[in-house]
N, C-alpha and C positions, 0 to 999 in steps of 0.2 A: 504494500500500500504506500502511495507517494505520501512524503510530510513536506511540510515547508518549514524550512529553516532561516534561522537569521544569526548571524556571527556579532552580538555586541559588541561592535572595536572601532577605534579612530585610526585605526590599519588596516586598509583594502589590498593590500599586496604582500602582507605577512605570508613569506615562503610556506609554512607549514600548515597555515588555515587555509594556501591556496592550492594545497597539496591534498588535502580535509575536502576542499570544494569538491573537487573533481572526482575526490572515490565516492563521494555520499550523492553524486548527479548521477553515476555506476549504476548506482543503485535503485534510481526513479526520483529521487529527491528536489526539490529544487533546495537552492541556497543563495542568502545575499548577504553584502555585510551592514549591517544598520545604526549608523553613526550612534551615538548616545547622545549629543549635543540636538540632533536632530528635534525640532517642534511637532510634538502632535502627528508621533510616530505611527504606522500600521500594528498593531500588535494582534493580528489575528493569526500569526505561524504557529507552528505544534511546536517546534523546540527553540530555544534560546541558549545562545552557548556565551556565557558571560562573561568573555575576553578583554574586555572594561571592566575598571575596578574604582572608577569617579566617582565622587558621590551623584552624577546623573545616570549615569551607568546602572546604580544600584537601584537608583528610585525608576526609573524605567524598567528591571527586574521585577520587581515588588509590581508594577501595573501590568508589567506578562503574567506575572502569579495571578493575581488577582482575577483576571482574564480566563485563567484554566489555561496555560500553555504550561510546559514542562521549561524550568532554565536550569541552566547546567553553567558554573554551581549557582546555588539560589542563593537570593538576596541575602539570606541572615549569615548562610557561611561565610559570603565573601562579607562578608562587615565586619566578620570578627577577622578575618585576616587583615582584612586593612588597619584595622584598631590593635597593636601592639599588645597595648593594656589589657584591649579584652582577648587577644589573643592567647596571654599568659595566663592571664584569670582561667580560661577555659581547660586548657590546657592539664594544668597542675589542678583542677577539680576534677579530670577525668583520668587522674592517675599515669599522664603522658611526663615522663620526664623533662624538666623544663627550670632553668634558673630561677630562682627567686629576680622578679621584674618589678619595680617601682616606677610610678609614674609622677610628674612633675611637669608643670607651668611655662618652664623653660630652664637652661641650661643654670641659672644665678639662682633655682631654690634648691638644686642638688642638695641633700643631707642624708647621705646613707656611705656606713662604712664599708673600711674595705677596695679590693683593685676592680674597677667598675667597665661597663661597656656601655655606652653612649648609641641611641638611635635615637631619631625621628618615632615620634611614637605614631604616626601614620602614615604606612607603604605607600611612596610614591614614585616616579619614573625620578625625578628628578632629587630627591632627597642626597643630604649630605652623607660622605664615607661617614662608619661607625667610628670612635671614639676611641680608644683603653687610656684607664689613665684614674685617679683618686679623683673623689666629690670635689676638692680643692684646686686638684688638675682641671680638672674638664672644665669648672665652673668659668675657668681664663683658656679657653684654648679656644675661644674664637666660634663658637658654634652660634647658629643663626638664632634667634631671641623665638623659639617657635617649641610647643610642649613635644618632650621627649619621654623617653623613656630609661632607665640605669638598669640592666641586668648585670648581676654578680658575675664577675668571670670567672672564668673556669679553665685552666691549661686541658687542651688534648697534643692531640701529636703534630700540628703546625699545616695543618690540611682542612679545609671544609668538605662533609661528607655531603655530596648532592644527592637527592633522590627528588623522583619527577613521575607522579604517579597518575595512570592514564587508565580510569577504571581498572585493569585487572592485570595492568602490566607495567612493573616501575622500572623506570632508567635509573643507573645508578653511575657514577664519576665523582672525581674531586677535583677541588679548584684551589686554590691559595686564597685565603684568607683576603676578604676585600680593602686593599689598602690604596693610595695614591698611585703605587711603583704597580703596583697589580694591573690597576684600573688602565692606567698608560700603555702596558703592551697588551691589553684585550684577554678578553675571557678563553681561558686554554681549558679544558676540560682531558684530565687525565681519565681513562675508561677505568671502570672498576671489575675485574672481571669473576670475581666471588665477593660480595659486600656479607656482611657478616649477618648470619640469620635474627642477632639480636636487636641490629637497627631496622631490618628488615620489619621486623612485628612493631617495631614503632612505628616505624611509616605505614604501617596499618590501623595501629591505633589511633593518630593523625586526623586518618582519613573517616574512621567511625566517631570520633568525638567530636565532630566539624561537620559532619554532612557532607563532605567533599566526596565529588567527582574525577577533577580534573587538579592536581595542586601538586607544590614542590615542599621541603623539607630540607633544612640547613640543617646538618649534627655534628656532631663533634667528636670524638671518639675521647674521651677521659678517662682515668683510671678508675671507674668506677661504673663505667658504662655508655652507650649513646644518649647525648643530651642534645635537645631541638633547643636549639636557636632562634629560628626564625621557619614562620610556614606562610608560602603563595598561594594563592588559589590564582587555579590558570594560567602559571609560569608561560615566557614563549613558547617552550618545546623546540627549540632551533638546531638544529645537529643532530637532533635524537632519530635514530636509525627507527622505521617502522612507526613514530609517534603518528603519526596523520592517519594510517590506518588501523590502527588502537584506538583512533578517536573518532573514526567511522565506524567500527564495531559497538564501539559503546554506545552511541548513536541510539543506531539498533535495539539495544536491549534499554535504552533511555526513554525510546518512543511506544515499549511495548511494557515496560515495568512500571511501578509503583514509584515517583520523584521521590517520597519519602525512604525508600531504600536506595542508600548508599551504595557504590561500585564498590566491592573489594579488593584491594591490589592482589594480584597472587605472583605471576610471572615475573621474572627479573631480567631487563634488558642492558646490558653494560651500553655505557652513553659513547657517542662518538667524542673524537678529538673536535 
C-alpha cells in the first residue's frame, strides 16, 4: 500500500535522506522534504521522519501527531534530546548510565565541584565546542552568556564511542573527543569492528527510555563501564554503510506498527571511515 511521506528538514539534498528517497519510491511510496519554517504546512502524509530538531520542527510534529500521522521520532523524544537537562533527568530515572548533569542560567552561576564538562544545554547545529575545566575555570573561559549545562567528568580511554541507531540496526565507530584541533581536520570516524556487548545494551536502553526510533549515543568507555554523554535523535547518518536502507525498512514496519512501540536496535553495523 502506497504512504506519503514527508522528511522534516531544512536539507533537501542530504546525501542519505536522498539515498532514503529513492529506496522508499522502490517501494510505491511517495516522499518530499517539508521545510519546518514552512506557513501553514500540508500535514495530511502517513509518516513524518523528524530530521529537524527546531523548536518549529517540533511544534509542527506535535500538529502531524495530533493529525493521526505516524512521526519518526515524535515530538516528546526529540525535546528531551534537545533539552540537555531533561535529557539527563530522563536518563539517570530510567537507570541508563549517565553523569550526574547540572543545569544553570549561564556560564557566571557555575557552583558545582569538582573537574566539570561545559555544554550548551540545548542541541544545536551551531552551539559552542564542550568545555573541561573547574566551576572557577569555565566561569572565565569565554563561553557565550547563554544556559548551559556542567556534567561531572569522567576519564575513559581518550576516544568517543559513537553509536547511531537505525530501528534495528546500530553503526558503531569512534571519533576523538570534540575539540578545536579535532573540529579543524573534520570528523574521521574510526570503524569499530566488535563494540563491546555492554555498550551495546545501553544503546538499547537509550532507545527504550526515549521512545526513539532513529538517534545517536556518545559513550565513553570508563573504568567502571559505558557512560552516555550525550544522545541525538536523528543524527545525519552520513558514511554509514547501509543506513538509508535501514531506514527504508523501518519505514515499513513504522507504517504498519503501533508509533507507540519503539524500534529495537538488534544488529550491529561497524561505521564507515
Amino acid at each position: 500500500m502506497s504512504a506519503r511521506i514527508r522528511i522534516v528538514s531544512e536539507q533537501a539534498d542530504h546525501t542519505t535522506m536522498l539515498a532514503y528517497a529513492a529506496a522508499v519510491r522502490a517501494r510505491g511510496h511517495t516522499v518530499e522534504t517539508l521545510h519546518p519554517d514552512v506557513p501553514d504546512p500540508d500535514l495530511s502524509a502517513d509518516l513524518y521522519l523528524l530530521k529537524s530538531r527546531t523548536p518549529q520542527a517540533i511544534r509542527l510534529a506535535r500538529r502531524a501527531e495530533a493529525a493521526g500521522a505516524v512521526v519518526c521520532n515524535s515530538a516528546d523524544a526529540t525535546a528531551l534530546c534537545v533539552d540537555r537537562a531533561a535529557m539527563a533527568a530522563r536518563a539517570r530515572e530510567a537507570g541508563v548510565p549517565f553523569p550526574p548533569t547540572h543545569a544553570f542560567a549561564g556560564p557566571a552561576s557555575l557552583a558545582v565541584p569538582g573537574r566539570l564538562i561545559l555544554k550548551s544545554r540545548h542541541c544545536r547545529k551551531d552551539e559552542p565546542l564542550p568545555a573541561v575545566g573547574t566551576a572557577a575555570e569555565l566561569r572565565t573561559a569565554g563561553w557565550p552568556d547563554e544556559p548551559v549545562v556542567a556534567q561531572a567528568f569522567a576519564d575513559g580511554d581518550g576516544w568517543d564511542h559513537k553509536f547511531w541507531a537505525v530501528g534495528d540496526r546500530i553503526f558503531a565507530g569512534l571519533r576523538r573527543p570534540p575539540t578545536a584541533e579535532a573540529a579543524q581536520a573534520g570528523k574521521r570516524t574510526v570503524p569499530v569492528p566488535d563494540p563491546s556487548a555492554a555498550s551495546l545494551d545501553v544503546v538499547r536502553a537509550v532507545g527504550a527510555a526515549f521512545g526513539l526510533h532513529v538517534y545517536g549515543v556518545d559513550i565513553i568507555a570508563t573504568a567502571s563501564g559505558p557512560l552516555v554523554v550525550d544522545i541525538n535523535a536523528f543524527p545525519g547518518l552520513s558514511g554509514l554503510p547501509d543506513a538509508a536502507a535501514a531506514l527504508a525498512a523501518l519505514t515499513g514496519r513504522l507504517l504498519t506498527a503501533s508509533p507507540e512501540t519503539p524500534a529495537q536496535p538488534g544488529r550491529t553495523t561497524v561505521a564507515a571511515k
